[in-house]
C-alpha positions in Angstrom: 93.3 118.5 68.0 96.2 121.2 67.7 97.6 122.3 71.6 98.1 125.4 70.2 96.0 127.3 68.2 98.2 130.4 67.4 101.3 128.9 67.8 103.6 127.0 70.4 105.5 129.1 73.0 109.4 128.1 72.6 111.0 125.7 69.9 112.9 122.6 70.2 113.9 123.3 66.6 111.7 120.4 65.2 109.3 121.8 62.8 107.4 118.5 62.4 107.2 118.3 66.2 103.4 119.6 67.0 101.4 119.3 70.4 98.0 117.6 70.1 95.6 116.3 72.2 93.2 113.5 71.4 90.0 114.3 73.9 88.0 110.7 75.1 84.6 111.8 76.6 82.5 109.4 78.1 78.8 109.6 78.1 77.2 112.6 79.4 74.4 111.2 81.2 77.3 109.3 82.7 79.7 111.8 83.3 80.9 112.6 86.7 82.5 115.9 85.9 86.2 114.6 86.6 88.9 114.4 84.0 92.5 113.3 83.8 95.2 114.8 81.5 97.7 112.0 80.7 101.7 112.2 79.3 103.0 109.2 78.2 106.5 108.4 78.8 109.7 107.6 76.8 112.8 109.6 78.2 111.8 113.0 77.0 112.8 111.6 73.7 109.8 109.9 72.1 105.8 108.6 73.0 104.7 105.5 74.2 101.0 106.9 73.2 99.4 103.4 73.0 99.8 101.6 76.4 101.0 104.8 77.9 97.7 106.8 76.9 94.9 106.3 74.3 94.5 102.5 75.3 93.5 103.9 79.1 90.4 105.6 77.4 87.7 102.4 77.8 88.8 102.6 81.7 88.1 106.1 82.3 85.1 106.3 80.4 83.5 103.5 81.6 83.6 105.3 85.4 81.9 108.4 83.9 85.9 110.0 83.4 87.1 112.2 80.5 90.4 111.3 79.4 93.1 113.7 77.6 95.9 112.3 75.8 98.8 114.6 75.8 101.2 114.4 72.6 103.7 117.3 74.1 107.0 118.1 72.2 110.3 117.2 72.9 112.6 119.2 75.1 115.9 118.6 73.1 117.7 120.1 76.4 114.8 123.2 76.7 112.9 121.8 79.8 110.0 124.7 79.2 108.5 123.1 75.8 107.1 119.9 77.8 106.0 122.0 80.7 104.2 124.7 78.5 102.4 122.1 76.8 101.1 119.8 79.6 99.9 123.0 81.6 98.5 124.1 78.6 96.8 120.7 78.4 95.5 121.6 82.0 94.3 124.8 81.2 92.3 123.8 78.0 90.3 121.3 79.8 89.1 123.9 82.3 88.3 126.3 79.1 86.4 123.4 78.0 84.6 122.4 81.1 81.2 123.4 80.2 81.1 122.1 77.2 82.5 118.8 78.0 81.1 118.2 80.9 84.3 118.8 83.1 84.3 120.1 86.9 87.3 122.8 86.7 88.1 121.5 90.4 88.4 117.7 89.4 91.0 117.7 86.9 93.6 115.2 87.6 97.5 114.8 85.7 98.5 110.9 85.4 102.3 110.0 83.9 104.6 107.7 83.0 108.3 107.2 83.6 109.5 110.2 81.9 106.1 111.5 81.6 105.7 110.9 85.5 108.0 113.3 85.7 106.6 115.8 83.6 103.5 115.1 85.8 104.7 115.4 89.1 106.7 118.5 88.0 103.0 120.3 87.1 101.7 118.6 90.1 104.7 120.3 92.3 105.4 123.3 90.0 102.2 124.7 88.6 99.7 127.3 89.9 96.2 128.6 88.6 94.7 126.5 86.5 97.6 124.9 84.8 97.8 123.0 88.4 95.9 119.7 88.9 93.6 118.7 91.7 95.0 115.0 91.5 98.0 113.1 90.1 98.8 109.5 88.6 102.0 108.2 88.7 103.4 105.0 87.0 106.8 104.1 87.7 107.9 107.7 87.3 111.6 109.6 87.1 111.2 111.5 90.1 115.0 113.0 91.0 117.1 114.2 89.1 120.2 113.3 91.6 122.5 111.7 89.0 122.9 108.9 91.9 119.7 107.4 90.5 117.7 109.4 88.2 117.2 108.0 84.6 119.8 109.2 82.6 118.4 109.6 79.4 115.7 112.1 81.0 117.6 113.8 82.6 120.4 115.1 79.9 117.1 115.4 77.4 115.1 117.3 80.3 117.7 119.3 81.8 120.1 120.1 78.4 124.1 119.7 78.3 126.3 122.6 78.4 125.5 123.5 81.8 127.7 124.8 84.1 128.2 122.7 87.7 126.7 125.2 89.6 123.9 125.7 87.3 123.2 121.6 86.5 123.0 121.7 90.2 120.4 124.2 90.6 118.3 122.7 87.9 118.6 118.9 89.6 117.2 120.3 93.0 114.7 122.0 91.1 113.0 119.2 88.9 113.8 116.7 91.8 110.1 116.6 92.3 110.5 114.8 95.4 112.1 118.3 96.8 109.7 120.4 96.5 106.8 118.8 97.9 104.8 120.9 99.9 100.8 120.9 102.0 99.5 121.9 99.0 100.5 119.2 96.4 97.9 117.1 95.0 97.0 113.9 96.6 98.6 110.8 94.4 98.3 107.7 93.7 101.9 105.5 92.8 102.8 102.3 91.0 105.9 101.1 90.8 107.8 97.5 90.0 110.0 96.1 92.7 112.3 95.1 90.2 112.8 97.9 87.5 115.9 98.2 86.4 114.9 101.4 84.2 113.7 104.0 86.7 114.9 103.1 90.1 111.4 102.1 92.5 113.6 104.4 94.9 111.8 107.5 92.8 108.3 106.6 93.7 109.2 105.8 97.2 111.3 108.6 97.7 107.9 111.3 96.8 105.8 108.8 98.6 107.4 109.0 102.3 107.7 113.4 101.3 103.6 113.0 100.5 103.2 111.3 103.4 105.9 113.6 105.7 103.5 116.7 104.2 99.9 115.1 105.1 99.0 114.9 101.3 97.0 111.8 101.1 98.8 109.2 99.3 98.8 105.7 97.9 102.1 103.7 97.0 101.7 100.1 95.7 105.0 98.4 94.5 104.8 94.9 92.9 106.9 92.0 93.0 107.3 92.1 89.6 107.3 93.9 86.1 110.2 95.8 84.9 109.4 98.9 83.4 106.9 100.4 81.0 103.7 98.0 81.5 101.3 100.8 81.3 97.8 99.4 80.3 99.4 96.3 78.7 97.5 92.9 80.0 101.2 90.7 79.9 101.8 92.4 83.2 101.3 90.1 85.8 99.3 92.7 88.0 97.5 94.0 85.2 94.5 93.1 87.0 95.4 94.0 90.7 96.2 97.3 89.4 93.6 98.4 88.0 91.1 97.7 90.6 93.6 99.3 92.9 93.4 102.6 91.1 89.5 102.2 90.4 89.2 102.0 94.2 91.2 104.6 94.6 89.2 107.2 92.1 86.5 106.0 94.5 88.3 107.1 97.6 87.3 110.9 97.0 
């Protein structure tokens, strides 16, 4: 379904470029009432919408979950298009919540890489009821200190032709890790020891400011896997992880 039924706020200048949503609901004599709003990744240039989203549906559904695939728009250097459309995302779930058998206080935002970023910025930005009660994180972009951000989402985020002062302001601002506070959602993090892509130091960095602000948190780092696993069985952990996060959805 279309994001935006009379029209997207902002333009990235990409005509063919539309927000949608694909809506997995599981059974309603099995539905718990909570839901998660997912953004793939791919550097704030592109979707990984398979591994990264609709193939996480059988998971959530199975535990009595909705699941809401996010297609958002590119930013093309105008940070405010992915923003408006994931807290739209938020806010059309809750709209919905009667008739998809939704709790509007048990609606969670899960990312990856890039779109980890996009989700910890709602989870750390957002108010009303564009902000989530929960948050997901896989092997997210975190910072935007050049020092060890990903590059690519960070000029496609943040936009060239910024003056220092002003690229400055911006990289404290949607360095998520920075603006943590009592009343960010608890989280639960995944990373890979070893990827080269999106530094581990990014999870780690929003896990110890979770942890210095009480907000209940759970970091687990593997040995091994790069970057970009998602749901995909190849990675070694595949299996570890998701009865890690199933445990945790349990936890509360």
């Amino acid at each position: 379904m279309e994001l935006w039924s009379n029209g997207a706020p902002n333009s990235n200048g990409d005509e063919n470029d539309k927000a949608e949503l694909t809506v997995y609901l599981p059974d309603a004599k099995k539905a718990t009432g909570r839901a998660v709003v997912c953004c793939p990744g791919g550097g704030y240039t592109h979707l990984a919408m398979d591994h990264e989203g609709h193939q996480w549906a059988t998971f959530f559904n199975s535990q009595g979950i909705a699941l809401i695939v996010v297609k958002y728009r590119m930013p093309h250097g105008n940070r405010f298009i992915p923003i408006s459309d994931a807290e739209e995302a938020m806010r059309l779930v809750r709209r919905h919540a009667v008739e998809w058998h939704i709790d509007r206080t048990d609606v969670g935002i899960m990312g990856f890489s890039a779109g980890g970023h996009l989700a910890s910025t709602i989870a750390t930005h957002s108010t009303g009821d564009a902000a989530p009660n929960f948050q997901i994180l896989f092997y997210p972009v975190i910072t935007m200190d050049p020092s060890f951000t990903h590059k690519g989402s960070h000029d496609n985020f943040l936009g060239e032709g910024l003056s220092k002062k002003e690229q400055k302001k911006l990289e404290v601002e949607y360095s998520n890790d920075l603006q943590v506070n009592r009343t960010t959602p608890r989280c639960f993090l995944a990373l890979s020891d070893d990827d080269k892509a999106v530094p581990a130091a990014n999870g780690f960095n929003y896990y110890q400011q979770l942890y210095k602000h009480d907000v209940p948190a759970s970091i687990h780092i593997y040995p091994m896997g790069g970057h970009g696993w998602g749901y995909r069985e190849t990675f070694a952990f595949h299996y570890q992880m998701i009865f890690e996060l199933k445990g945790w959805l349990q936890s509360f």
